[in-house]
C-alpha positions as CSV (number, residue, x, y, z in Angstrom):
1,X,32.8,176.6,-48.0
2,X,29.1,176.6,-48.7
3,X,27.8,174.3,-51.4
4,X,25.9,175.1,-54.3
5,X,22.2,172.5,-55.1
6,X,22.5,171.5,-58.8
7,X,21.9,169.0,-60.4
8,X,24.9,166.9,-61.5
9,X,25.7,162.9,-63.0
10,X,24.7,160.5,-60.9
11,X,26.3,157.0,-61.3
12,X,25.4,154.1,-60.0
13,X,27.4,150.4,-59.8
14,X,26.4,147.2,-58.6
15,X,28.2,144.4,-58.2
16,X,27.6,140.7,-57.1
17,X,30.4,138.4,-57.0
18,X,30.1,134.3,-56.3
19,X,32.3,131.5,-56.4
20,X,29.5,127.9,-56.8
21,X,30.7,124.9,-54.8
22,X,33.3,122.9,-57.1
23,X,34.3,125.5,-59.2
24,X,37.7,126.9,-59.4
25,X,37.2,130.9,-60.0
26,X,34.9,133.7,-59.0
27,X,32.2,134.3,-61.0
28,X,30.0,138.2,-61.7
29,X,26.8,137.5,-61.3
30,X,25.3,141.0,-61.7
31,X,26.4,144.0,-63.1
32,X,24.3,146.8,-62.8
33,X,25.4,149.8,-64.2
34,X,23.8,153.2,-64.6
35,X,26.0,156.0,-66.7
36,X,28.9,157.0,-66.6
37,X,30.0,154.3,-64.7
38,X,30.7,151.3,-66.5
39,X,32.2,147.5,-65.6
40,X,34.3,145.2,-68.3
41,X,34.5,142.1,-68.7
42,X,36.2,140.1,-65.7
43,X,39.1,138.2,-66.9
44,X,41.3,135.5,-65.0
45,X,45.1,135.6,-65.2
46,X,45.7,133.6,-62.1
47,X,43.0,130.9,-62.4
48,X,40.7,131.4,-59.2
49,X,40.8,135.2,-58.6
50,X,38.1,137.7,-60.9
51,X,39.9,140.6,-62.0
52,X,37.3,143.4,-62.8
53,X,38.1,146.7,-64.6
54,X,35.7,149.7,-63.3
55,X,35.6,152.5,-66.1
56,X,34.3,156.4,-66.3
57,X,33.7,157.2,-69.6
58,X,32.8,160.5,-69.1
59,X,36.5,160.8,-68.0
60,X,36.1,163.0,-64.8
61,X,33.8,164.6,-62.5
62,X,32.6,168.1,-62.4
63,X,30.8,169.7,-59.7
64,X,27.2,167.9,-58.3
65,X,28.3,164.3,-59.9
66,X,27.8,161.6,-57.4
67,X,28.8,158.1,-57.7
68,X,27.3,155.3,-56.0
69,X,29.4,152.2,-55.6
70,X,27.6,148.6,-54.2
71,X,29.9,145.5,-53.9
72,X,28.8,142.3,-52.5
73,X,31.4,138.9,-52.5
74,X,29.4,136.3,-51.3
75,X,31.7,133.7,-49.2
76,X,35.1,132.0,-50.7
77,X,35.0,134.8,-53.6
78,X,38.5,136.1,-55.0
79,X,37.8,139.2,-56.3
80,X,40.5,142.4,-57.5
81,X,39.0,145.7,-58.5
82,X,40.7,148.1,-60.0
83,X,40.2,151.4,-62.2
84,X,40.9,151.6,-65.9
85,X,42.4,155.2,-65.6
86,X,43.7,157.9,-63.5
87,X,40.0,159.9,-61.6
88,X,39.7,163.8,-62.2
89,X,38.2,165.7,-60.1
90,X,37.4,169.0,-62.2
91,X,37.1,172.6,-60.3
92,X,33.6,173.2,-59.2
93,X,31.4,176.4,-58.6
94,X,31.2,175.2,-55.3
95,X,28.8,172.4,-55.4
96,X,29.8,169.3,-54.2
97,X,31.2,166.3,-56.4
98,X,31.0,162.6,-53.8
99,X,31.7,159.1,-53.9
100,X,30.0,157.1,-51.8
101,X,31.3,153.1,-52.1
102,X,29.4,150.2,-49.7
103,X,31.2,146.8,-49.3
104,X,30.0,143.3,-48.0
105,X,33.1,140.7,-48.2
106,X,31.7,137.5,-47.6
107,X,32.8,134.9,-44.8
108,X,36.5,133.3,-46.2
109,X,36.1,136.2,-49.5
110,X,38.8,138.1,-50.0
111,X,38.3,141.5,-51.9
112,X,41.0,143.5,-53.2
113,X,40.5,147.5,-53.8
114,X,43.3,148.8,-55.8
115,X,42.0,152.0,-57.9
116,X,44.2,153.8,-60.4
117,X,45.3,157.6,-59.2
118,X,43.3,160.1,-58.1
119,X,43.6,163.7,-59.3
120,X,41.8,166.3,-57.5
121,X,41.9,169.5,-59.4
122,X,42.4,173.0,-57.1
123,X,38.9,174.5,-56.5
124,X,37.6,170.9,-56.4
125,X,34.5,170.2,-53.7
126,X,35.4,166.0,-53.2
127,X,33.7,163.8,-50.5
128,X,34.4,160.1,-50.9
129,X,33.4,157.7,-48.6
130,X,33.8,154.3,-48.1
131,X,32.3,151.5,-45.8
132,X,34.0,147.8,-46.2
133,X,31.9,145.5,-43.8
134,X,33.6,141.6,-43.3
135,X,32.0,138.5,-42.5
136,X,34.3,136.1,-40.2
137,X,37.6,135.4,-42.3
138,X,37.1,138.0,-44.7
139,X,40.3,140.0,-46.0
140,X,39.7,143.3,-47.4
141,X,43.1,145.1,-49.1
142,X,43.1,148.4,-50.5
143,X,44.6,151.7,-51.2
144,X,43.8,155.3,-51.9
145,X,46.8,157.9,-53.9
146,X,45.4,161.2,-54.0
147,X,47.3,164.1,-56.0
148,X,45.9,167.4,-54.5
149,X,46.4,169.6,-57.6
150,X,47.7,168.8,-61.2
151,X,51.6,169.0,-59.8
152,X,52.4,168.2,-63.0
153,X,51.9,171.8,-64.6
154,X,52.8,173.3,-61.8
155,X,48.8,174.0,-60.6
156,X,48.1,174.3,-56.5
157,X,46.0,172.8,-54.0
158,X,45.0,176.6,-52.4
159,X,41.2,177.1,-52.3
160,X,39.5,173.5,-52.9
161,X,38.5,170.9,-50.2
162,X,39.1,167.1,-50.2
163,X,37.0,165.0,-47.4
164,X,37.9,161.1,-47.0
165,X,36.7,158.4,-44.7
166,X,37.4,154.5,-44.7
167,X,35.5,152.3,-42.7
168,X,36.5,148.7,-41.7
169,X,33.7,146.8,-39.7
170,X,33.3,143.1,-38.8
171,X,30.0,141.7,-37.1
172,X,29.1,145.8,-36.3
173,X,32.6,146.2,-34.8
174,X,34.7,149.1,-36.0
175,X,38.2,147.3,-37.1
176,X,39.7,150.8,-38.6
177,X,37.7,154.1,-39.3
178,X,40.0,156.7,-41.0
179,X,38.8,160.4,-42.0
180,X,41.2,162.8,-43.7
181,X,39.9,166.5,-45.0
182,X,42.4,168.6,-46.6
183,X,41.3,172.1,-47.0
184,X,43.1,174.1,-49.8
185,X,43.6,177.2,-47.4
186,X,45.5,174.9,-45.1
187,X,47.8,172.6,-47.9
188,X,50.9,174.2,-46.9
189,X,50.5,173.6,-43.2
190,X,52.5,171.2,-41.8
191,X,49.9,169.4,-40.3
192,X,48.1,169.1,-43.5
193,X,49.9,168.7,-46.6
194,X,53.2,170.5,-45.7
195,X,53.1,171.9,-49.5
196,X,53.1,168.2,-51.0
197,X,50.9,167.1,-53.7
198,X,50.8,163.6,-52.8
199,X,48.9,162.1,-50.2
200,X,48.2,157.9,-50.2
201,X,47.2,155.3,-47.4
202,X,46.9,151.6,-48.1
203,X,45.5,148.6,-46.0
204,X,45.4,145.2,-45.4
205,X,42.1,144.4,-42.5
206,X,41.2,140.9,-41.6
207,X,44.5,139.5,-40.3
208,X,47.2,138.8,-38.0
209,X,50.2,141.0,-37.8
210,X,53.1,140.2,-36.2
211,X,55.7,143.0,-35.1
212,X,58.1,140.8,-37.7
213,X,55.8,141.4,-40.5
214,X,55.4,145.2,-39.8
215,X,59.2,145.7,-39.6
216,X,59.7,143.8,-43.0
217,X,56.9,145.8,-44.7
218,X,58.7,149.2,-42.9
219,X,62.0,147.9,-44.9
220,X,60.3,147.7,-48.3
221,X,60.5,151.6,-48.2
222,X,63.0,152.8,-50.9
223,X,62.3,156.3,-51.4
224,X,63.6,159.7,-50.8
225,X,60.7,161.5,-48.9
226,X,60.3,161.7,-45.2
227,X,56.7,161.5,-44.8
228,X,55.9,158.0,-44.6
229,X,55.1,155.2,-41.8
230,X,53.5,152.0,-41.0
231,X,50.8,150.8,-38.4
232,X,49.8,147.9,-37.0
233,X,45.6,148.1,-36.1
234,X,43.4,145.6,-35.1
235,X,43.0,143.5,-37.6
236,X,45.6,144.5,-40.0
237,X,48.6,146.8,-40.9
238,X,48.4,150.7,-42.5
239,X,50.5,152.4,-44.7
240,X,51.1,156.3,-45.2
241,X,52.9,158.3,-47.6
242,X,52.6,162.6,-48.2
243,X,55.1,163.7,-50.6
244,X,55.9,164.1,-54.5
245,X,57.3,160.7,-55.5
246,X,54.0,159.0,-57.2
247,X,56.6,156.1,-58.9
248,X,58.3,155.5,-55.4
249,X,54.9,154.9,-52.9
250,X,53.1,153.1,-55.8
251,X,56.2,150.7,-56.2
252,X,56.3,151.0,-52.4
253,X,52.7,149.5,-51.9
254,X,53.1,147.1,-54.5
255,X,56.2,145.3,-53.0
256,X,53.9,145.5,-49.8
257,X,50.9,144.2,-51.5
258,X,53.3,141.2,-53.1
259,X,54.9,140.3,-49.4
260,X,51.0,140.2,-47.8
261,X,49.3,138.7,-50.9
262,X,51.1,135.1,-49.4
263,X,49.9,135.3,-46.1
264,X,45.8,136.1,-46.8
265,X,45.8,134.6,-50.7
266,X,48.5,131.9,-50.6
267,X,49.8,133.5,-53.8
268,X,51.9,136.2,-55.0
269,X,50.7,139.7,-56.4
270,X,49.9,140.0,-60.3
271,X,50.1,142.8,-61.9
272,X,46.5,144.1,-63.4
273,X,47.1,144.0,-67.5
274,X,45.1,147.5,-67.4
275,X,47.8,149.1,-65.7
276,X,50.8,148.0,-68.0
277,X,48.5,149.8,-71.1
C-alpha cells in the first residue's frame, strides 16, 4: 500500500545514562525531550539499577507521527526502560506512522527494554525499527507484545500493515537481526498470524546459553496456546509467542526475565511500580 506525504508529530528522545567511578547507582545525565514524548523522573527500587518511565502524552499515534528514540549507557550503567502505558497505533489514511529507536550499551552496561503493550489499530501504517549496538560485556534484554487489532471489541487486523526489525550488533557484527511484516490482507494465513491477535518476541543478547538454560526457560511455559518456542542465537536466547493469551506470554516472559536477570545482573527481576498502577 502506497503511502500518503503529510505532515505528522514528530518526537524526539534522548537519553544519556552514566554510572561515576565509586558510586553505587546509575545516573541520567541528559534528557532531551521534544513533544509528545516525555521522560520521568528515574527512581531506584533496587539500589544500583535507574528505572526510567518513557511517556506519550498525546496517548497514541495517528498517521505521519514519527518517533525518534536515542539511548546511550556509557560503561558499568544499570539501566531499565519501560513505558508508562499501553502504545496506539490509530488507523491512518494511508500515510505512514514509524519508530525508529538507536541504542549504544556501553562496555560491562546492561540495558533493559521492557515497553508496556502495543496496540496496533486495523488500517494502521506502523514501521518500527530498532538498532541495539553492544560494547564488549554489554547485555541488552528486551521484548516486543504486539496486539494486531483492538481484540478486545471484537475489531480485525484485515487491511493495515505492521513492519518490525530488531537489530543486535557488537563491534559491527550482527549478533541477531529479526524483521517481521504482517500485512492485514494476510492475518489469517497461517504463516502470518493464523487469525491471532497477539504476536510478542523477547530477548536476552550478550551471553552464554547453555542447552540447560534453554530447556528450563522452555519449562516456564504455562499456557494454553500452541504457538510458542524458544531459541538459542549467538549470543543469547529468543522467545516467541502468536496467540490470544496477553496475561499468559507476559507472565511467561516475566518468569523468564526473573530466571536470566541472575545470570547477567546477579539479582532477581523487580517489578516496575508503573506497571502495578
Amino acid at each position: 500500500m502506497s503511502s500518503i506525504d503529510r505532515s505528522g508529530w514528530h518526537g524526539q528522545l534522548d537519553l544519556q545514562f552514566i554510572r561515576f567511578p565509586h558510586q553505587d547507582a546509575t545516573q541520567l545525565i541528559r534528557s532531551y525531550a521534544c513533544a509528545p514524548l516525555k521522560v520521568q523522573r528515574p527512581f531506584y527500587p533496587e539500589g544500583e539499577v535507574c528505572h526510567t518511565v518513557l511517556l506519550h502524552t498525546a496517548g497514541g499515534m495517528v498517521g505521519g507521527d514519527r518517533l525518534s528514540y536515542r539511548i546511550n549507557l556509557a560503561a558499568n550503567s544499570r539501566v531499565l526502560l519501560t513505558t508508562a502505558a499501553a502504545a496506539k497505533i490509530y488507523r491512518s489514511q494511508g500515510e505512514v506512522t514509524s519508530q525508529q529507536t538507536q541504542i549504544l550499551v556501553g562496555e560491562n552496561a546492561c540495558l533493559e527494554w521492557l515497553p508496556q503493550e502495543t496496540i496496533i489499530f486495523d488500517r494502521a501504517q506502523y514501521h518500527q525499527n530498532l538498532r541495539v549496538d553492544l560494547e564488549a560485556g554489554a547485555v541488552w534484554c528486551g521484548w516486543e507484545i504486539a496486539r494486531l487489532g483492538r481484540s478486545a471489541s471484537g475489531e480485525k487486523f484485515t487491511t493495515g500493515q505492521w513492519r518490525n526489525s530488531i537489530e543486535v550488533w557488537q563491534h559491527n557484527r550482527p549478533l541477531w537481526i529479526d524483521r517481521q511484516q504482517v500485512v492485514g490482507s494476510q492475518w489469517e494465513m497461517v504463516q502470518a498470524m493464523a487469525g491471532q491477535p497477539i504476536l510478542a518476541t523477547m530477548a536476552v543478547i550478550g551471553l552464554t546459553v547453555s542447552p540447560e538454560l534453554v530447556t528450563a526457560v522452555r519449562e516456564l511455559w504455562v499456557g494454553k496456546d500452541l504457538d510458542w518456542g524458544v531459541s538459542a542465537v549467538q549470543g543469547g536466547v529468543v522467545c516467541r509467542y502468536r496467540g490470544s493469551d496477553r496475561s499468559a506470554v507476559l507472565s511467561w516472559f516475566k518468569a523468564v526475565w526473573n530466571l536470566l536477570r541472575p545470570t547477567y545482573l546477579g539479582r532477581s527481576a523487580c517489578i516496575p511500580r508503573v506497571w502495578q498502577i
